[in-house]
Biopython code that builds the backbone (N, CA, C, O; Angstrom):
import numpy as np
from Bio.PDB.StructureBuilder import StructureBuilder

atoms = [
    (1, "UNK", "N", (6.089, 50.479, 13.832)),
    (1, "UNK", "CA", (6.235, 49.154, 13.246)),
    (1, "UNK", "C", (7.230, 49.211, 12.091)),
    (1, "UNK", "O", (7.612, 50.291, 11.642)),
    (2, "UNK", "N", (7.610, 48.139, 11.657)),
    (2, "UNK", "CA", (8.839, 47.850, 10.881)),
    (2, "UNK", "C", (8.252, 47.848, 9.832)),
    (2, "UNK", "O", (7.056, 48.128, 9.912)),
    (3, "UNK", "N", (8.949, 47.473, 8.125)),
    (3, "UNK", "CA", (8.324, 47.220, 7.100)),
    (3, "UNK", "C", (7.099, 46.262, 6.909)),
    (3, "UNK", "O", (6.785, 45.427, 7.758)),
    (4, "UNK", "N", (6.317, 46.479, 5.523)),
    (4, "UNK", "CA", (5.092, 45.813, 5.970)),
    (4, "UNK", "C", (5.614, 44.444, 5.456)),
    (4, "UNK", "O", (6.680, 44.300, 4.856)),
    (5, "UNK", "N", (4.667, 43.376, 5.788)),
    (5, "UNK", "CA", (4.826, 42.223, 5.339)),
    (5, "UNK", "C", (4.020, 41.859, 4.326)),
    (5, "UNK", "O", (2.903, 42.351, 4.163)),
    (6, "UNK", "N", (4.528, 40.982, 3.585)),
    (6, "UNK", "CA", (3.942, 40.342, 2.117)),
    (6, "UNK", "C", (3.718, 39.026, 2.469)),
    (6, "UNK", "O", (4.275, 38.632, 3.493)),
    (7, "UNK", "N", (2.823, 38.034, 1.665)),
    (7, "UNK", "CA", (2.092, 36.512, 1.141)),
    (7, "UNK", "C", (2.760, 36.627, 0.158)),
    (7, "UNK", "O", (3.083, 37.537, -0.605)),
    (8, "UNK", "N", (3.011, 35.135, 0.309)),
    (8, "UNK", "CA", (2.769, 34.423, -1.671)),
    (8, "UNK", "C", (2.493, 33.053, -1.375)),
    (8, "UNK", "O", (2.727, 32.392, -0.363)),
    (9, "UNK", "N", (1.958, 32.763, -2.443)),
    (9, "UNK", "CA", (1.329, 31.110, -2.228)),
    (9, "UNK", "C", (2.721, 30.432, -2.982)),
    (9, "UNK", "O", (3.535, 31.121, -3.597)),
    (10, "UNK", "N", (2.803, 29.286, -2.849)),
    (10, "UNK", "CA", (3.238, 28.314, -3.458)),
    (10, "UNK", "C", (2.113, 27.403, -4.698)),
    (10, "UNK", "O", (0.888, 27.291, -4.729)),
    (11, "UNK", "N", (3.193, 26.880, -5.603)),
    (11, "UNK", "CA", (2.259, 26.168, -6.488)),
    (11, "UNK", "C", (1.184, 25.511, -5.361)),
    (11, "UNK", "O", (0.210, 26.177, -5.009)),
    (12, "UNK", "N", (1.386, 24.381, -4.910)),
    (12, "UNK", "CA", (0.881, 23.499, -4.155)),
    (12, "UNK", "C", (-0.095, 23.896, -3.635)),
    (12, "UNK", "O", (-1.048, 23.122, -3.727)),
    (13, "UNK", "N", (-0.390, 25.441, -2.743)),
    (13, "UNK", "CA", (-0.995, 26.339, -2.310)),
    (13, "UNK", "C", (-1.871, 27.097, -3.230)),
    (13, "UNK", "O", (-3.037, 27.118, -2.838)),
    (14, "UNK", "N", (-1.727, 27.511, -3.957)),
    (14, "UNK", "CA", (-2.689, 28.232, -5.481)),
    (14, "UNK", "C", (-3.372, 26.221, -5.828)),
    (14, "UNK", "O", (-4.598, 26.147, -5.906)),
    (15, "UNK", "N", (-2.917, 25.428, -5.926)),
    (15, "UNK", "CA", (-3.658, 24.394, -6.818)),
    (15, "UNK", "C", (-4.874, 24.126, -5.460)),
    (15, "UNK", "O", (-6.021, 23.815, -5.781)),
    (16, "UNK", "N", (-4.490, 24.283, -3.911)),
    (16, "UNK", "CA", (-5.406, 23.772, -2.902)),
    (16, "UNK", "C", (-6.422, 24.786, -2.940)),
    (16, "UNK", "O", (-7.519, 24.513, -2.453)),
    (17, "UNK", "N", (-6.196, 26.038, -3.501)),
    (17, "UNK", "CA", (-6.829, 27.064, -3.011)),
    (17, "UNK", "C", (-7.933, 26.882, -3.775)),
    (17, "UNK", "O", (-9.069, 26.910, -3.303)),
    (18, "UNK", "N", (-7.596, 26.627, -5.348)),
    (18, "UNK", "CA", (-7.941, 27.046, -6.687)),
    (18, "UNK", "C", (-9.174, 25.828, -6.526)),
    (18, "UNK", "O", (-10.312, 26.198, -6.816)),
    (19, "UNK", "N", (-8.994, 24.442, -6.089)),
    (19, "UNK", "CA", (-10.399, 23.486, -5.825)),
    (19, "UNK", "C", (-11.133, 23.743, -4.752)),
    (19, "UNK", "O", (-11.952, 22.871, -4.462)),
    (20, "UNK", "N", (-11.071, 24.865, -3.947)),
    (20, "UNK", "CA", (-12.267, 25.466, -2.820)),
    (20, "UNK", "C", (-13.469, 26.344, -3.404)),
    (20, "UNK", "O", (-13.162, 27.063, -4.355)),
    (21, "UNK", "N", (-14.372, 26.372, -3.105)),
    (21, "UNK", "CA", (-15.585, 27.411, -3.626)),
    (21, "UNK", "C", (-15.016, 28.818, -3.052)),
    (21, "UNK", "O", (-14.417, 29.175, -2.037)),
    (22, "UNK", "N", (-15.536, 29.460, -4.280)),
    (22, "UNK", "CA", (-15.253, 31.097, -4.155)),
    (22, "UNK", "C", (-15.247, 31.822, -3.221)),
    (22, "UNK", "O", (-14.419, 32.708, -3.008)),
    (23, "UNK", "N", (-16.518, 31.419, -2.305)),
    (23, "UNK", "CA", (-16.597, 31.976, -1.101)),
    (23, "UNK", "C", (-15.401, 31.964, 0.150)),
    (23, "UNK", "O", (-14.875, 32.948, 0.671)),
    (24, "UNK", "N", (-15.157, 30.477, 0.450)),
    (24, "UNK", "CA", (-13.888, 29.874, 0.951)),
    (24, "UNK", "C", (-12.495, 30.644, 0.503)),
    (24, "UNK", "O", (-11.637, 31.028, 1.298)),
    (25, "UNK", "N", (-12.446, 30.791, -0.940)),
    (25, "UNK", "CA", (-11.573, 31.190, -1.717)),
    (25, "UNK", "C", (-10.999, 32.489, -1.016)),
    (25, "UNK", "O", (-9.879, 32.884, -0.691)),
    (26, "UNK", "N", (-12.575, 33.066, -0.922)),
    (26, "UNK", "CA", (-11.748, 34.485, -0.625)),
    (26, "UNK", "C", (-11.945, 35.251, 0.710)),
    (26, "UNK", "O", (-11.647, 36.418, 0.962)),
    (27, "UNK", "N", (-12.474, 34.388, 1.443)),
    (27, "UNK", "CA", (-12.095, 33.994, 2.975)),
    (27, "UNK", "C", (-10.829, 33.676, 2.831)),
    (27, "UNK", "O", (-10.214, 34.662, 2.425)),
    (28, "UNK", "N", (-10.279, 32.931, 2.949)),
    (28, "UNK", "CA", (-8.527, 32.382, 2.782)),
    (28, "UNK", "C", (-7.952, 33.896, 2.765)),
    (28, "UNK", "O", (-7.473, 34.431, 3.765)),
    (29, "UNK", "N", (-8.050, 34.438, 1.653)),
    (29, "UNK", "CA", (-7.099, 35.397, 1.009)),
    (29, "UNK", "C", (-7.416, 36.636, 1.738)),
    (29, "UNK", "O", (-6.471, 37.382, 1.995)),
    (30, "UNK", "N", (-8.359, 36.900, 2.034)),
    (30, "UNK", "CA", (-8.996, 38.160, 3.389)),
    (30, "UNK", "C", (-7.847, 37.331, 4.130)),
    (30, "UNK", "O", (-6.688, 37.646, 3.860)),
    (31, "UNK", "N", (-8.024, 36.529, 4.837)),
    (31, "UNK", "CA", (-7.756, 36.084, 6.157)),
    (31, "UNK", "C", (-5.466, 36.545, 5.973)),
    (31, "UNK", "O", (-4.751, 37.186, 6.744)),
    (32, "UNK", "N", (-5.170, 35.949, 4.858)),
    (32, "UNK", "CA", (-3.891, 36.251, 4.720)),
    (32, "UNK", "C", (-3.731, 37.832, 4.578)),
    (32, "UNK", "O", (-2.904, 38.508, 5.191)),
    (33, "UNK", "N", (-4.569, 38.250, 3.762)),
    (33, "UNK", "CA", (-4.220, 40.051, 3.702)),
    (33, "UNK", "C", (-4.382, 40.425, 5.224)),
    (33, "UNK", "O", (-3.573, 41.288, 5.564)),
    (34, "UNK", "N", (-5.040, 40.088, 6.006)),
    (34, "UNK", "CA", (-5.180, 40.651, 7.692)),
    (34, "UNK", "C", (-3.988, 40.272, 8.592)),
    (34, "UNK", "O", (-3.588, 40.938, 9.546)),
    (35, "UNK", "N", (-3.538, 39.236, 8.202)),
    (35, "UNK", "CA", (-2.486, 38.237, 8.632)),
    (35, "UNK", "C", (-1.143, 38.976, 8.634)),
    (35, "UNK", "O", (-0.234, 38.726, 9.425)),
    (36, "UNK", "N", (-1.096, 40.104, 7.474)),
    (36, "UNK", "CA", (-0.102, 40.544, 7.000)),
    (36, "UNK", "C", (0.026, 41.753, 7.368)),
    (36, "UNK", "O", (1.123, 42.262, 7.597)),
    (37, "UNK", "N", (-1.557, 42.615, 7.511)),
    (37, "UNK", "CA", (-1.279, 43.520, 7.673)),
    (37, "UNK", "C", (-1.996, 44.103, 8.847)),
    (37, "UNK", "O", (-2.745, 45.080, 8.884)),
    (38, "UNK", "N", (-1.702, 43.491, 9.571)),
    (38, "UNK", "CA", (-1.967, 43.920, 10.972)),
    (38, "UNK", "C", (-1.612, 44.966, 11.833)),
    (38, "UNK", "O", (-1.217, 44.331, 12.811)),
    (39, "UNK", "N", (-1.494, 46.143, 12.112)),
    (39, "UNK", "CA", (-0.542, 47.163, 12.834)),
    (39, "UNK", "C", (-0.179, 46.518, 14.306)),
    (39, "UNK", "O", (0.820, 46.853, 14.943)),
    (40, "UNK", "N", (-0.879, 45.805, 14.630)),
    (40, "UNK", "CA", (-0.958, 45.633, 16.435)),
    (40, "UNK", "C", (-0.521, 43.990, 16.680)),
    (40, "UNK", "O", (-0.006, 43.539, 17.703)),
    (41, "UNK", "N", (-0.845, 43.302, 15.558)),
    (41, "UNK", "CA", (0.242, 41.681, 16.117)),
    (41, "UNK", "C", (1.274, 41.627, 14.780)),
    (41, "UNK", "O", (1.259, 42.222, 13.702)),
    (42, "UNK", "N", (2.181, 40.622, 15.379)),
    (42, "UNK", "CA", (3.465, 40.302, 14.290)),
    (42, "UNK", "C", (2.401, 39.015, 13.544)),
    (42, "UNK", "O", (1.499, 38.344, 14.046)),
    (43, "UNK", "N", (2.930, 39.039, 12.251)),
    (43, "UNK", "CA", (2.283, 37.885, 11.610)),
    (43, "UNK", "C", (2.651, 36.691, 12.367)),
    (43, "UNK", "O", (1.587, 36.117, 12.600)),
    (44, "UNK", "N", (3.799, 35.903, 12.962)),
    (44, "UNK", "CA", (3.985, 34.718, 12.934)),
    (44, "UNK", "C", (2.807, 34.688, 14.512)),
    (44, "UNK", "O", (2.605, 33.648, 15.139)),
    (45, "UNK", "N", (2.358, 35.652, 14.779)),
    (45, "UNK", "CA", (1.445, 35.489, 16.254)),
    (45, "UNK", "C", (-0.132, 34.702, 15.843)),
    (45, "UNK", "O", (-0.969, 34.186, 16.584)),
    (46, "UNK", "N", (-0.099, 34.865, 14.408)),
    (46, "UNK", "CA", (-1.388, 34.379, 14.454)),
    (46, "UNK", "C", (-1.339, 32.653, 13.989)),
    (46, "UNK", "O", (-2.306, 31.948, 13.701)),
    (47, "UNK", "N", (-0.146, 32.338, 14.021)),
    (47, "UNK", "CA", (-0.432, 30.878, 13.357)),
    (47, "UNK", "C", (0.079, 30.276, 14.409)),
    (47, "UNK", "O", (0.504, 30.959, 15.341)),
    (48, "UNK", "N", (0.139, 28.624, 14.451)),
    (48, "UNK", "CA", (0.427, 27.606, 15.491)),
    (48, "UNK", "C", (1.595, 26.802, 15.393)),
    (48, "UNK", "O", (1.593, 26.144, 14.353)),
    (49, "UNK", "N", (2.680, 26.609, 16.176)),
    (49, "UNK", "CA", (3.615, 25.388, 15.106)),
    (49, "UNK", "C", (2.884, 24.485, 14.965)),
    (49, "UNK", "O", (1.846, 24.316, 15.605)),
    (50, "UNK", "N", (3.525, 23.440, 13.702)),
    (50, "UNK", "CA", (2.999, 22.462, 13.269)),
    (50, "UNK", "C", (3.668, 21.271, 13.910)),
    (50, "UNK", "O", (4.732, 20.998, 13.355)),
    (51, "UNK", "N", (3.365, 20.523, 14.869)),
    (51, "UNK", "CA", (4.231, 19.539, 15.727)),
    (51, "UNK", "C", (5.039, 18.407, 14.185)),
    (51, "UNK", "O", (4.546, 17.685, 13.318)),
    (52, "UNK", "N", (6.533, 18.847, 14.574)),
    (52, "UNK", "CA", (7.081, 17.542, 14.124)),
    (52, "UNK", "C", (7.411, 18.381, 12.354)),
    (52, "UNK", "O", (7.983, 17.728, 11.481)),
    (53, "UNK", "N", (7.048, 19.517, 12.157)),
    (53, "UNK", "CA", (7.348, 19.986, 10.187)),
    (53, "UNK", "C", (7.410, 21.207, 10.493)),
    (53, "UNK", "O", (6.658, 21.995, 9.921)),
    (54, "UNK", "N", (8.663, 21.816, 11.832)),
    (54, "UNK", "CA", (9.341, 22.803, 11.754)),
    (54, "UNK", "C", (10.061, 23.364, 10.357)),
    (54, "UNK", "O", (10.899, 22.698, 9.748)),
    (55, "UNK", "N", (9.575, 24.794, 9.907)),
    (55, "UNK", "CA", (9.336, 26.115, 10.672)),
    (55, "UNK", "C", (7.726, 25.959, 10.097)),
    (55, "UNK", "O", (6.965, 26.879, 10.396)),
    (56, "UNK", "N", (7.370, 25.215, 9.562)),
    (56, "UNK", "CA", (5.462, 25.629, 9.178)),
    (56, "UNK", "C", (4.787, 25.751, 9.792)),
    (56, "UNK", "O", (5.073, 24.899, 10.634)),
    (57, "UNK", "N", (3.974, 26.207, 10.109)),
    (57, "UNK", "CA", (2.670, 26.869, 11.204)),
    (57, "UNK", "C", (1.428, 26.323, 10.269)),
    (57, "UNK", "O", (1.258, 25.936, 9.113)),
    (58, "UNK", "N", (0.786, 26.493, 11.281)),
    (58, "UNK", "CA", (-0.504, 26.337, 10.836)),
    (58, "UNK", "C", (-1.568, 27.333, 11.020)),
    (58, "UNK", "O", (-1.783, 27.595, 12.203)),
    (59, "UNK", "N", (-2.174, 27.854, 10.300)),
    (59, "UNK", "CA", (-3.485, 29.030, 10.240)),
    (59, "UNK", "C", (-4.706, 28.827, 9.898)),
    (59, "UNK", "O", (-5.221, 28.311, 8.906)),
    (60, "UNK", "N", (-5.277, 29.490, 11.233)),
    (60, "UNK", "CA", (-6.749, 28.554, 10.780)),
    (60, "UNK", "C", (-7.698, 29.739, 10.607)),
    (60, "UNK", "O", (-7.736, 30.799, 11.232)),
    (61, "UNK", "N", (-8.641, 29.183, 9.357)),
    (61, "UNK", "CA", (-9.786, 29.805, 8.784)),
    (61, "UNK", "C", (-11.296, 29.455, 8.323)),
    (61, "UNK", "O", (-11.980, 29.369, 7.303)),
    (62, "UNK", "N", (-11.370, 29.322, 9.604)),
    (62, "UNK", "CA", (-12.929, 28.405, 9.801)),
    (62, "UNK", "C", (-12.360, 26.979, 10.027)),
    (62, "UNK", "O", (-11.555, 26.665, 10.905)),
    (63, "UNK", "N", (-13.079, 25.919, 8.801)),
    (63, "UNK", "CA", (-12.596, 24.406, 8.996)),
    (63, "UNK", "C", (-11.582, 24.332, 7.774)),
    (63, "UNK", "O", (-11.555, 23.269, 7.153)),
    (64, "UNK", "N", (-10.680, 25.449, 7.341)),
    (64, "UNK", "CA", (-9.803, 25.535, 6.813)),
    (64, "UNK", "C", (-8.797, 25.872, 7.261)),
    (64, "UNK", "O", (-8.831, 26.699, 8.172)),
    (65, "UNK", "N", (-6.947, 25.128, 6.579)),
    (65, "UNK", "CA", (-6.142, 25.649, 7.072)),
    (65, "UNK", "C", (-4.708, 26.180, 6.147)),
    (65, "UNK", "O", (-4.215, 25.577, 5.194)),
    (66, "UNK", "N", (-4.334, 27.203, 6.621)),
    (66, "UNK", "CA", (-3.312, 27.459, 5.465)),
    (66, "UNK", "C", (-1.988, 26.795, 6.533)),
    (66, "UNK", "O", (-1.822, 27.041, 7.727)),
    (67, "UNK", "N", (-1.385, 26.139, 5.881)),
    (67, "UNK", "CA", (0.563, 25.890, 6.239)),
    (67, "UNK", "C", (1.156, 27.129, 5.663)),
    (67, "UNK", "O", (1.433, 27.546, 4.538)),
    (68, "UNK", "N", (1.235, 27.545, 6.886)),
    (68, "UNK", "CA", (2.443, 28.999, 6.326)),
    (68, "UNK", "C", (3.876, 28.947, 7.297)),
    (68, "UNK", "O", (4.041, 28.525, 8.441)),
    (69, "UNK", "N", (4.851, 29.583, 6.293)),
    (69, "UNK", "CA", (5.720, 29.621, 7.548)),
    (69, "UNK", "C", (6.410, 30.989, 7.223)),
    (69, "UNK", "O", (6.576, 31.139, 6.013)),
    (70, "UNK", "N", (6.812, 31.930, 7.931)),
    (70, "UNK", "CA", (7.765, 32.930, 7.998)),
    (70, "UNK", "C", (9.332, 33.362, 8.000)),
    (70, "UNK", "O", (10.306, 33.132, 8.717)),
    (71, "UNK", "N", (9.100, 34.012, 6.977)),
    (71, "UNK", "CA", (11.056, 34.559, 6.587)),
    (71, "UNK", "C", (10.834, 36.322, 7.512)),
    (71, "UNK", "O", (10.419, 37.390, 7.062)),
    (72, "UNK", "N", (11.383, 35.902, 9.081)),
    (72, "UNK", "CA", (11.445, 37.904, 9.307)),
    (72, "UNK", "C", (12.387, 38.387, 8.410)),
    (72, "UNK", "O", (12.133, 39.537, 8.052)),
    (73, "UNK", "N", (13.356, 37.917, 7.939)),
    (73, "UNK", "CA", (14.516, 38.684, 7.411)),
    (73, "UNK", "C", (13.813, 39.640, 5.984)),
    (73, "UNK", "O", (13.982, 40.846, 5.809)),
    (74, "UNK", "N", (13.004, 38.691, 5.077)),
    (74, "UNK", "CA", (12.216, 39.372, 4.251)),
    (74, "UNK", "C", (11.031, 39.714, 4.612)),
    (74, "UNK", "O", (10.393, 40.120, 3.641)),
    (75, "UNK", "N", (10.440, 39.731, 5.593)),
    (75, "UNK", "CA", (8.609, 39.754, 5.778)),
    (75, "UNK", "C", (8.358, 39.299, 4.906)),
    (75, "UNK", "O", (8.067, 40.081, 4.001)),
    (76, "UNK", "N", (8.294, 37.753, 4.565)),
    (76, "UNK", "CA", (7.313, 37.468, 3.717)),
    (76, "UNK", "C", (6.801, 36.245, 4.552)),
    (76, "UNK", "O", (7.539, 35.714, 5.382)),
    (77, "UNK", "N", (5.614, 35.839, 4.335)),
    (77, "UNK", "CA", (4.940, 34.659, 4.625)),
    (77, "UNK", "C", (4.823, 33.934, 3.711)),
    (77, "UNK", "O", (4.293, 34.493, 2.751)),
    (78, "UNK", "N", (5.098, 32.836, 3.542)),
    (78, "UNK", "CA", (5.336, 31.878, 2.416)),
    (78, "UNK", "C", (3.893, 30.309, 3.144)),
    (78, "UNK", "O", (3.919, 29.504, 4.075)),
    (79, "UNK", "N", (2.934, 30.633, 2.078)),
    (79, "UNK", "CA", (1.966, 29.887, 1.931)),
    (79, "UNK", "C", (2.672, 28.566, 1.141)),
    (79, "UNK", "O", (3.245, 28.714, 0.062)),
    (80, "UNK", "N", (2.529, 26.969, 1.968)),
    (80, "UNK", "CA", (3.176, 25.991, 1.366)),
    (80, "UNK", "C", (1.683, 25.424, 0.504)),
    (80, "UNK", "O", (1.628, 25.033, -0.662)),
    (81, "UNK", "N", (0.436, 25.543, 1.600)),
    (81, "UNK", "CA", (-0.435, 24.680, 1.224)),
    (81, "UNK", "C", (-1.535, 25.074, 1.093)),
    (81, "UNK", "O", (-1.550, 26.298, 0.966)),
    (82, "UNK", "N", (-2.845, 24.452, 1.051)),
    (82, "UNK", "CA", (-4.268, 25.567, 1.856)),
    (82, "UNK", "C", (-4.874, 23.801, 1.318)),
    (82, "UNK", "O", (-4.436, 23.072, 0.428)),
    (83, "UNK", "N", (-6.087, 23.577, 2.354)),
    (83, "UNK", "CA", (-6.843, 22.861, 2.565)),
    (83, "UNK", "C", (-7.429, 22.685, 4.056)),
    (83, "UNK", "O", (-7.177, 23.219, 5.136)),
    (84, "UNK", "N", (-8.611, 21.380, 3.483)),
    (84, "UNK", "CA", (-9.487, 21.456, 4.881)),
    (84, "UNK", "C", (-8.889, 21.089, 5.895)),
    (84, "UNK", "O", (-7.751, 20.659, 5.706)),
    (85, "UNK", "N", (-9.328, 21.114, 7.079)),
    (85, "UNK", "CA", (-8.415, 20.742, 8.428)),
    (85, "UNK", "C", (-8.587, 19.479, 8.320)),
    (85, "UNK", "O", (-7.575, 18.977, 8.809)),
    (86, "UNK", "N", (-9.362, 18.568, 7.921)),
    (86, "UNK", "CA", (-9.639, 16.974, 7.912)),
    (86, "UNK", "C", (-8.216, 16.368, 7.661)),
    (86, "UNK", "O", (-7.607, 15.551, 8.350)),
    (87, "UNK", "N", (-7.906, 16.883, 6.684)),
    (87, "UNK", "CA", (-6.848, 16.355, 5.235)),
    (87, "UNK", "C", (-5.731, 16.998, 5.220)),
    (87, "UNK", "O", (-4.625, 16.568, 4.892)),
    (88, "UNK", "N", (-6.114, 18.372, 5.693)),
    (88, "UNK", "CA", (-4.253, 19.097, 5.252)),
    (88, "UNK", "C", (-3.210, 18.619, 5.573)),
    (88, "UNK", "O", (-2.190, 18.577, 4.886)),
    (89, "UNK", "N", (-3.433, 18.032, 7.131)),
    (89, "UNK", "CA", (-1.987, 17.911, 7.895)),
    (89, "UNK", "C", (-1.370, 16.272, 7.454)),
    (89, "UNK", "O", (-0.260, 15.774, 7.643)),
    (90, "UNK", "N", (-2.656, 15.700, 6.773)),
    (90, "UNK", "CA", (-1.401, 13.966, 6.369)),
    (90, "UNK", "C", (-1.220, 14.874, 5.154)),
    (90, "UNK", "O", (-0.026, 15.171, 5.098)),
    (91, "UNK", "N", (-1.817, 15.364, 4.289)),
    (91, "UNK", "CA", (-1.154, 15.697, 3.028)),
    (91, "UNK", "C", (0.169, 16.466, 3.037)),
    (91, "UNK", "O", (1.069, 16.145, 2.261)),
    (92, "UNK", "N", (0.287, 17.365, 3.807)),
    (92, "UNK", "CA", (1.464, 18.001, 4.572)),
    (92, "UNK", "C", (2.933, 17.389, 4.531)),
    (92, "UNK", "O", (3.979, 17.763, 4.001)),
    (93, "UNK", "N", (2.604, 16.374, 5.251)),
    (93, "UNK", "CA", (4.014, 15.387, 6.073)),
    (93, "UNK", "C", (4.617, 14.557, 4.758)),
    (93, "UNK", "O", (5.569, 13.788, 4.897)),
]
sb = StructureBuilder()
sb.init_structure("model")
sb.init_model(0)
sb.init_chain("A")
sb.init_seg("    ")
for serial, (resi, resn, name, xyz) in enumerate(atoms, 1):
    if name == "N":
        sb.init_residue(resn, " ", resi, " ")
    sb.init_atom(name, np.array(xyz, "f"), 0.0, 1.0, " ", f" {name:<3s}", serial, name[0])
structure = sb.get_structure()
């Protein structure tokens, strides 16, 4: 495998994260550290496009979802958002 890959949240993303309960909290952030460091899938395998708000994906974690989208050139995953699946995607657009 190639270099490893890195997260970072965005403001927007730390403020969605930061009003979830702890537990949630760090579900999310497990779920991105696995996301990243996977030996056996590429990160962008685990998320979904987002119809119509190309290159963001969507990642799901329980009835939560992170908007992430991927730079291969840097391995990084760039977290835009994090919220519930109810709400994320109008808040999104």
């Amino acid at each position: 495998m190639g270099e490893e890959w890195a997260w970072e949240l965005s403001s927007r993303a730390a403020d969605g994260l930061g009003a979830l309960d702890a537990e949630t909290q760090q579900r999310i952030l497990d779920k991105l550290d696995d996301v990243v460091s996977d030996e056996f899938r590429d990160p962008p395998d685990f998320a979904k496009p987002l119809t119509g708000a190309k290159p963001w994906q969507s990642l799901r974690v329980g009835d939560y979802r992170a908007i992430v989208r991927f730079d291969r050139k840097n391995q990084q995953m760039q977290v835009g958002a994090v919220g519930h699946r109810s709400s994320i995607y109008d808040e999104f657009r």
